[in-house]
MDTraj code that builds the backbone (N, CA, C; nanometers):
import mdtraj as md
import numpy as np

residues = "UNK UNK UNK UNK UNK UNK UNK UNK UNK UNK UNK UNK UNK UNK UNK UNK UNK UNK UNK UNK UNK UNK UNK UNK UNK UNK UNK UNK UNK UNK UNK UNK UNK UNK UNK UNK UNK UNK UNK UNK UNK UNK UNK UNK UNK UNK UNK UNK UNK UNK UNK UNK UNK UNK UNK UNK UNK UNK UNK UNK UNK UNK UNK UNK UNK UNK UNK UNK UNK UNK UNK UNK UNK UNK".split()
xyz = np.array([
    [0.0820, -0.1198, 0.0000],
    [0.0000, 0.0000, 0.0000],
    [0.0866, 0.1265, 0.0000],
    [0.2371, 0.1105, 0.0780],
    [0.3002, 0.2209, 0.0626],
    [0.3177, 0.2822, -0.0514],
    [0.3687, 0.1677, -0.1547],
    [0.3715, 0.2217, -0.2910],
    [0.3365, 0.2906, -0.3385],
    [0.1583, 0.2754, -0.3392],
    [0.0863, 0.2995, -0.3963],
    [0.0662, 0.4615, -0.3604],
    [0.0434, 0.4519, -0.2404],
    [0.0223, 0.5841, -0.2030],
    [0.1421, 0.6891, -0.2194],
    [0.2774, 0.6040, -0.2443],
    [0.3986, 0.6983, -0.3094],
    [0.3578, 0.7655, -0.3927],
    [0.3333, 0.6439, -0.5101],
    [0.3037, 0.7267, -0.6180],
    [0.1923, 0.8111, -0.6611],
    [0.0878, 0.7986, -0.5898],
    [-0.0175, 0.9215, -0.6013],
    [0.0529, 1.0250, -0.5540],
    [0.0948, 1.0249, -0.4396],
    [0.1579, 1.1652, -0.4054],
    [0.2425, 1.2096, -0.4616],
    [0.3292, 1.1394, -0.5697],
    [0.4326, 1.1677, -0.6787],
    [0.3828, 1.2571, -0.7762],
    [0.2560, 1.1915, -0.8410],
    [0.2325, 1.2059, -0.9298],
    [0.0628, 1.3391, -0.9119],
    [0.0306, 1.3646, -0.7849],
    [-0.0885, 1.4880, -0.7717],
    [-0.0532, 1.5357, -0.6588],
    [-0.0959, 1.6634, -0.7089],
    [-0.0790, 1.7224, -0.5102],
    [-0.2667, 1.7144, -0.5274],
    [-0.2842, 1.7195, -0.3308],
    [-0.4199, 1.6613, -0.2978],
    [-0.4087, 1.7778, -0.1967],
    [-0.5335, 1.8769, -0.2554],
    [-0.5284, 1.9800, -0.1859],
    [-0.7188, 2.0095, -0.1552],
    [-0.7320, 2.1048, -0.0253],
    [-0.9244, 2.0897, -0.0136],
    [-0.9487, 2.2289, -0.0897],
    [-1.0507, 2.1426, -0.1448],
    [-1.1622, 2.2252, -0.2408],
    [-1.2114, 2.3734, -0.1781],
    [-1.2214, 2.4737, -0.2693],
    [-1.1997, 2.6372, -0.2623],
    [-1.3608, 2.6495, -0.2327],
    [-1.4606, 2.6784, -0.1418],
    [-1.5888, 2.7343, -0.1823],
    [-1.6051, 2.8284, -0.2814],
    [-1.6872, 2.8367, -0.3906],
    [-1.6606, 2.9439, -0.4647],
    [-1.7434, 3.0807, -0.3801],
    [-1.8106, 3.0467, -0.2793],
    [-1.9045, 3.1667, -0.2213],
    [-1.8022, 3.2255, -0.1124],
    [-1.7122, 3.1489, -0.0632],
    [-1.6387, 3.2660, 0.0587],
    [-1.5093, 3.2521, -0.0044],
    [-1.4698, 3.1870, -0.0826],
    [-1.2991, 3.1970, -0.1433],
    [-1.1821, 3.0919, -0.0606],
    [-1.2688, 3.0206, 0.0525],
    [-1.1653, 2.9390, 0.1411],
    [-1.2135, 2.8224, 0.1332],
    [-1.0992, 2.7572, 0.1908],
    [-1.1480, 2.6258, 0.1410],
    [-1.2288, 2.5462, 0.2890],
    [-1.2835, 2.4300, 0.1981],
    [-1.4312, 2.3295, 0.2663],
    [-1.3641, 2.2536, 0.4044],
    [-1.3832, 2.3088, 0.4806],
    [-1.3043, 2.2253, 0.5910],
    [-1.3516, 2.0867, 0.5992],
    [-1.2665, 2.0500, 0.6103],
    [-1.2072, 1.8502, 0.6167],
    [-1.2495, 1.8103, 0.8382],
    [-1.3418, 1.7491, 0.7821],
    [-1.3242, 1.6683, 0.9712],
    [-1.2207, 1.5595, 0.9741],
    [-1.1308, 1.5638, 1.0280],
    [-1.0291, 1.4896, 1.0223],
    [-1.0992, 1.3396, 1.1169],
    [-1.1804, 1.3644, 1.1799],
    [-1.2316, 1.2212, 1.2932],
    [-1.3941, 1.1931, 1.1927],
    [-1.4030, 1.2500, 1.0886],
    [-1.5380, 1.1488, 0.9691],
    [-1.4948, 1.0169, 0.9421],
    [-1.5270, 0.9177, 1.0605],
    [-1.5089, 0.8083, 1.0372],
    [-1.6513, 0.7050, 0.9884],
    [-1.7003, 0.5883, 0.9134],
    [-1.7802, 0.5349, 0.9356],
    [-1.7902, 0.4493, 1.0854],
    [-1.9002, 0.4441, 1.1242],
    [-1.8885, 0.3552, 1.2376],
    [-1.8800, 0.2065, 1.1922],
    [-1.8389, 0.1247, 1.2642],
    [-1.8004, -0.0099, 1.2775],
    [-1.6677, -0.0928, 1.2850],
    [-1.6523, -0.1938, 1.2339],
    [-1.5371, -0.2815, 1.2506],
    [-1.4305, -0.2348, 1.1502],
    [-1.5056, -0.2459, 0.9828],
    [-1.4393, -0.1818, 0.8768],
    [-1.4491, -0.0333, 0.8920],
    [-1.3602, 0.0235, 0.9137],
    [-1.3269, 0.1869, 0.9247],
    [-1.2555, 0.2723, 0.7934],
    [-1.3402, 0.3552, 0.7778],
    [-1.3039, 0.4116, 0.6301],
    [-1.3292, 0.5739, 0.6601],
    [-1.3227, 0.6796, 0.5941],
    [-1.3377, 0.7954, 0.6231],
    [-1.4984, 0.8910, 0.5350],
    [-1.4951, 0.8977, 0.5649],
    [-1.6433, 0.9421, 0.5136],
    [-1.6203, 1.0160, 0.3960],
    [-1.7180, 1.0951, 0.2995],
    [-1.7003, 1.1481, 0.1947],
    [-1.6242, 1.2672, 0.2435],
    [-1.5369, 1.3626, 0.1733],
    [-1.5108, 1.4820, 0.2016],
    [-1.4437, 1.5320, 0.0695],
    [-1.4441, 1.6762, 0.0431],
    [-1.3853, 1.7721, -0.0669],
    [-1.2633, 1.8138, -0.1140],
    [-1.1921, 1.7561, -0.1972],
    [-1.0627, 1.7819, -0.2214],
    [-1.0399, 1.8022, -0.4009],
    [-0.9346, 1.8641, -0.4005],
    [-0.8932, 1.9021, -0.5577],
    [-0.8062, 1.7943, -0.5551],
    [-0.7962, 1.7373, -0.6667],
    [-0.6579, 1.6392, -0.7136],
    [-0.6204, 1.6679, -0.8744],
    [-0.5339, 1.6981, -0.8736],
    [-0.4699, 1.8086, -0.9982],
    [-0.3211, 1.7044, -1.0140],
    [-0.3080, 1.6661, -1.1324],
    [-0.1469, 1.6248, -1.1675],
    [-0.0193, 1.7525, -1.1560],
    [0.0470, 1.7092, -1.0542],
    [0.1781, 1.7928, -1.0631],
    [0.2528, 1.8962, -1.1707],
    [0.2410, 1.8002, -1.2756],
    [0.2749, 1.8991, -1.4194],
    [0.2616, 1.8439, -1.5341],
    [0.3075, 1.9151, -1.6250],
    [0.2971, 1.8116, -1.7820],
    [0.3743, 1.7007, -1.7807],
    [0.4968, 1.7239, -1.7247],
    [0.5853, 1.6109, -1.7132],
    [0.5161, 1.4582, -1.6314],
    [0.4794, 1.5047, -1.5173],
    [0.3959, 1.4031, -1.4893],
    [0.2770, 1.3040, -1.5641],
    [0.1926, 1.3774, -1.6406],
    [0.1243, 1.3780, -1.7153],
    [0.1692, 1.2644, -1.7784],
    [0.2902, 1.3572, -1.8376],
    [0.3099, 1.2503, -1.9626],
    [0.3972, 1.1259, -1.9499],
    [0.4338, 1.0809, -1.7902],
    [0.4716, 0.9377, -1.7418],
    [0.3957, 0.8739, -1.7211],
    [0.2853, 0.9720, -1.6375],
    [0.1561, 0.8834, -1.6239],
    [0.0796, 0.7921, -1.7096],
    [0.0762, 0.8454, -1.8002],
    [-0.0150, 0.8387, -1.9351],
    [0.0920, 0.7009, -2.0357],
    [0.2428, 0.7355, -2.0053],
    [0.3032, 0.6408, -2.0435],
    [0.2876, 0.4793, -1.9913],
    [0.2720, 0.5270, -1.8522],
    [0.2946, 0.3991, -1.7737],
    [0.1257, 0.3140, -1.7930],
    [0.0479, 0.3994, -1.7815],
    [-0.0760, 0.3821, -1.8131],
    [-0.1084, 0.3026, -1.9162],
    [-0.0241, 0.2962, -2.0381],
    [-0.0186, 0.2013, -2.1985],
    [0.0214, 0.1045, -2.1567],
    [0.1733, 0.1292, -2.0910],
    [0.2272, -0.0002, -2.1075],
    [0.1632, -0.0810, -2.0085],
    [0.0911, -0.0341, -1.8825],
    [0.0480, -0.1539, -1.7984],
    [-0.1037, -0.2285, -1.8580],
    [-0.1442, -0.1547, -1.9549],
    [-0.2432, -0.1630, -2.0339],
    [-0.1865, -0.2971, -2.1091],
    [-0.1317, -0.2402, -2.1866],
    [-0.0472, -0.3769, -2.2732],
    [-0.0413, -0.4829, -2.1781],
    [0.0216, -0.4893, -2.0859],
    [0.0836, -0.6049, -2.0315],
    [-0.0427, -0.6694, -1.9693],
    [-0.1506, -0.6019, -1.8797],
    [-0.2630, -0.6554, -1.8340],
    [-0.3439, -0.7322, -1.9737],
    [-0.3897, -0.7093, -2.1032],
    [-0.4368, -0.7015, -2.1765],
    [-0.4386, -0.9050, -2.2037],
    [-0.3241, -0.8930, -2.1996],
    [-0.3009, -1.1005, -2.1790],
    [-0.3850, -1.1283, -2.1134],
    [-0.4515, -1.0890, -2.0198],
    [-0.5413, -1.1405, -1.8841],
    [-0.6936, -1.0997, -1.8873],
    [-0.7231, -1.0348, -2.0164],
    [-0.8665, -1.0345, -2.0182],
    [-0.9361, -1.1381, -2.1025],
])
top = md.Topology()
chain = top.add_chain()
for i, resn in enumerate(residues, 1):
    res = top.add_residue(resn, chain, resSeq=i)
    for name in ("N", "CA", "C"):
        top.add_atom(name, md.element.get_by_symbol(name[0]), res)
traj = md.Trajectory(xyz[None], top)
């Protein structure tokens, strides 16, 4: 899971969503948990924007080729 979450953060910054009526952004409850055994975080508002073009365009690379390679398996 570390990975994974490397590379999102590599590849977007994850920033909270701007209200367009006051100009600041949607505050995040950091304790929106579901209740129970399985614990997950509830819905909340965020921008996720790719870092840059450069990113973009690894993403989008890596994106083919894992395409290709999964493609045996459908």
């Amino acid at each position: 899971m570390w990975r994974i979450m490397a590379k999102i953060l590599w590849g977007f910054k994850i920033e909270p969503e701007i209200d367009p009526d006051t100009g600041k952004p949607y505050p995040i409850d950091t304790d929106a948990y579901n209740p129970g055994i399985l614990q997950a975080p509830l819905p909340f508002r965020a921008k996720i924007t790719p870092r840059s073009d450069a990113h973009i365009a690894t993403i989008r690379k890596e994106w083919k080729e894992s395409a290709d390679v999964l493609a045996a398996f459908e």
